[in-house]
N, C-alpha and C positions, 0 to 999 in steps of 0.2 A: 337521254341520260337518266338515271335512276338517284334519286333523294331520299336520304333521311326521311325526309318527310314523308314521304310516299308510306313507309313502313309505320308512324304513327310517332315520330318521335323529331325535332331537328338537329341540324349541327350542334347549336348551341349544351344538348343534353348529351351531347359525348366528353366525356371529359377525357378519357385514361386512354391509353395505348401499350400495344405491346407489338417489338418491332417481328417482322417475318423471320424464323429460324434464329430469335432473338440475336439479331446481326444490331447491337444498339454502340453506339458513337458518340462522341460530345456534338457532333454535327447535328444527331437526333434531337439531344436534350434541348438544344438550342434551339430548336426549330420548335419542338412541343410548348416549351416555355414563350414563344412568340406568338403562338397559336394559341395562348389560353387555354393549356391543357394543363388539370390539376396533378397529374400523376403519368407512370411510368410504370409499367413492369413485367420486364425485359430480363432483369438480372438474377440468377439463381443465387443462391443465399446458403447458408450452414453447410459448404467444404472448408469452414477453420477447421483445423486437426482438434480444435477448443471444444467445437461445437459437437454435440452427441444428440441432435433431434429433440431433445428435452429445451434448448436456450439458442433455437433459431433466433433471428432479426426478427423484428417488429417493421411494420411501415417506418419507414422515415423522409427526412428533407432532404433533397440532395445539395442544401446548402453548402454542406462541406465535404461533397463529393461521393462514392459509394464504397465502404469499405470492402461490403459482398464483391464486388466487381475488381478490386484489388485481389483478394483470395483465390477468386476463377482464376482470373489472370495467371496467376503464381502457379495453381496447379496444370491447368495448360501445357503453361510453358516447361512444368518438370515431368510430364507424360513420354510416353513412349513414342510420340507422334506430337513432336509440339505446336502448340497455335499459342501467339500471341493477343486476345483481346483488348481489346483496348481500355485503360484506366479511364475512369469517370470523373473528371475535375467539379469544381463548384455551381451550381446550377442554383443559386437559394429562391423559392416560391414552386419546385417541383418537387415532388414526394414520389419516393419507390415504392410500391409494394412489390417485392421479392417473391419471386416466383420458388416454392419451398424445395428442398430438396431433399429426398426421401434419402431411407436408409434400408436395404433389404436385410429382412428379419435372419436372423442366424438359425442353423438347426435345432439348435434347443428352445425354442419356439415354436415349433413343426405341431405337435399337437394342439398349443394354447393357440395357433390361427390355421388351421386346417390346411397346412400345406405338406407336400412330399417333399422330404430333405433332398438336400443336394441343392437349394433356388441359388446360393451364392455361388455356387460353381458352376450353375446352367448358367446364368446372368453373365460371369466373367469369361465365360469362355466365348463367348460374344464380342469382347472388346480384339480389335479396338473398333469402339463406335464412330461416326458419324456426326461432326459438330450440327445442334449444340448437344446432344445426347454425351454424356459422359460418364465411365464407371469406375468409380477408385475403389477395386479390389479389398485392399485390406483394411477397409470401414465399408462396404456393402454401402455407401454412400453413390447415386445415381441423378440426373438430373429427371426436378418433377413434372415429366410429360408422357400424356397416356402414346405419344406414338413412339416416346422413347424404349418403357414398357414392352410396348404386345407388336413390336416392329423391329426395332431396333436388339431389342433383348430378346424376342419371340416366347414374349412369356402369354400364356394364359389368361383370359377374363378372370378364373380363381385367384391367380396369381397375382394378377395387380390387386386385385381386394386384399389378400393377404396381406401387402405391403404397405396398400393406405391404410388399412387398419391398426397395423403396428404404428406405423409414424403417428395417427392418429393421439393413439394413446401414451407414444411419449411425449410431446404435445401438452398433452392433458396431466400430465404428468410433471412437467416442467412449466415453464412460462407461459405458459398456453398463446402462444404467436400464432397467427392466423397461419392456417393447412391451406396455400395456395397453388393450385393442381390444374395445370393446363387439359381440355381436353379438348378431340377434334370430332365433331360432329360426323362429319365422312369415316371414320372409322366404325362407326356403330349405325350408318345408314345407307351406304351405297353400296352399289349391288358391283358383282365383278365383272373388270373391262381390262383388256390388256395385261390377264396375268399382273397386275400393280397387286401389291400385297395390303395397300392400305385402305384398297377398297373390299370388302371382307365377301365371302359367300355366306349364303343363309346362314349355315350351321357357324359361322365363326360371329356375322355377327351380334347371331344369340349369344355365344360363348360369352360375347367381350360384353357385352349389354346386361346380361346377369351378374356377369362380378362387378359390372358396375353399380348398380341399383344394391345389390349386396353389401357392398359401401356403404350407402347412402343409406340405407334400413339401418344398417349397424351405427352407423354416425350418427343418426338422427334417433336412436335408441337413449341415447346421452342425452341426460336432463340441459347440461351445460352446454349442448353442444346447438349451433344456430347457422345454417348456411345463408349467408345475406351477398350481393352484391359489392362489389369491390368498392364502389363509392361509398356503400354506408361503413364498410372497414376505415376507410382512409375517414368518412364526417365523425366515425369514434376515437379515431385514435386522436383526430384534431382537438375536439375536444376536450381530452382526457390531457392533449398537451395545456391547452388553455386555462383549463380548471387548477393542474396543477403551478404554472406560471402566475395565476390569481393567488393563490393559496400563499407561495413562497413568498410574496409582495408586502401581506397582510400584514400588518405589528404586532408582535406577538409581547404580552406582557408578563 
C-alpha cells in the first residue's frame, strides 16, 4: 500500500479535497468535517446572472451552507439537458474555495487577447457538455476546468490562455477573488493509448503546455499577481476574517 509519507509529506498535511467530477453531497461535507479536513473545493462559483467575473465568491464557511452550489443547482436544472445537484446545507468549521468560473472572451476582445473570432460560437456549438463541464451560451460563462476547455470545448492551448487571461484581468479588475483553475496533469503529459483524446500526442501536448506556461508568464507578469497554494488562500482569508472580527470588537471613542 502506498503512503503520504512515502512521497515526503503525512496525512495529517492534507487538509482540502476536491470530490471526483466534482460529484460533492452533504454526505461529503460531513464526512470531510469528520476527517479534519479544513476545506472543500468541489463547487463552481460566479453562474449568478449577478456575477460578471469582476465579483466572483471569495473562500468562505460552509457554516451556512453554499450559495455557489444553490445557483449551479438552478442553472442545471433550467438547461436543456437537466441535472439536478444537490443543495449544500450547513456544515460550520469547513470552508469552500470555489472552484472559479470563467467567462469566454467576446469578439471584440479578439485582438487585445490574440485569439480568432468566432471562440463563443466554437465553444457553444459544443454544448451540450458532459457534467460537470457546463456552457451558458448567452454569458460565455463555462465551468473552470482545463479538461473542460481543450476536451470538452476542443479548444486550443492558445485558446484556453486566451480565456484565463481575460478572466484574469476581470479579477483584477473587480474584487480580485482568487482565479481557482483546475488542471490535469495527464493532459499535458501522457503519451496516446486507445485513441482517449485526454491523453494528448506530442504535438498537442506541446500545444496545450505552451498556452499553458503562456498564462502563467502573463499572470506572473502582474506585480499584484501571486500563485500560492490553496491553503495559504484559505490561512489569508482566515485571517483577514479574524483581523476583521478584532477590529469590529474594539471601542471605538
Amino acid at each position: 500500500m502506498l503512503t503520504a509519507s512515502r512521497y515526503g509529506f503525512g496525512a495529517q498535511a492534507v487538509i482540502g479535497f476536491r470530490s471526483p467530477y466534482l460529484s460533492y453531497n452533504d454526505n461529503l461535507f460531513t464526512a470531510l468535517k469528520s476527517l479534519g479536513f479544513a476545506y472543500d473545493t468541489s463547487v463552481p462559483n460566479c453562474f449568478d446572472d449577478a456575477e460578471d467575473g469582476a465579483n466572483c465568491s471569495w473562500p468562505y464557511s460552509l457554516a451556512q451552507g453554499s450559495p455557489d452550489a444553490e445557483t449551479f443547482a438552478r442553472k442545471l436544472s433550467d438547461g436543456p439537458n437537466p441535472l439536478v445537484p444537490p443543495r449544500v446545507q450547513a456544515h460550520p468549521g469547513l470552508w469552500e474555495l470555489p472552484i472559479t468560473t470563467l467567462i469566454v472572451p467576446p469578439d471584440s476582445l479578439a485582438a487585445s487577447y490574440q485569439f480568432e473570432p468566432g471562440l463563443r460560437d466554437r465553444v457553444a456549438a459544443r454544448a451540450p457538455m458532459p457534467y460537470p463541464s457546463f456552457h451558458e451560451p448567452p454569458t460565455g460563462k463555462i465551468t473552470g476546468l482545463d479538461y473542460t476547455l481543450l476536451i470538452d470545448a476542443g479548444l486550443s492551448g492558445d485558446e484556453m490562455r486566451a480565456i484565463l487571461s481575460y478572466n484574469l484581468d476581470l479579477h483584477l479588475a473587480g474584487n480580485r477573488s482568487p482565479l481557482i483553475f483546475v488542471a490535469h496533469a495527464q493532459l499535458y503529459t501522457s503519451s496516446p493509448r486507445g485513441g482517449d483524446p485526454a491523453r494528448p500526442t506530442e504535438a498537442d501536448r506541446e500545444m496545450r503546455w505552451k498556452g499553458l506556461t503562456a498564462f502563467i508568464a502573463y499572470a506572473t507578469s502582474k506585480p499584484e499577481v501571486r500563485i500560492v497554494a490553496a491553503q495559504d488562500v484559505l490561512a489569508w482569508v482566515q485571517g483577514a476574517a479574524r483581523r476583521k472580527l478584532s477590529d469590529s470588537s474594539k471601542p471605538h471613542g
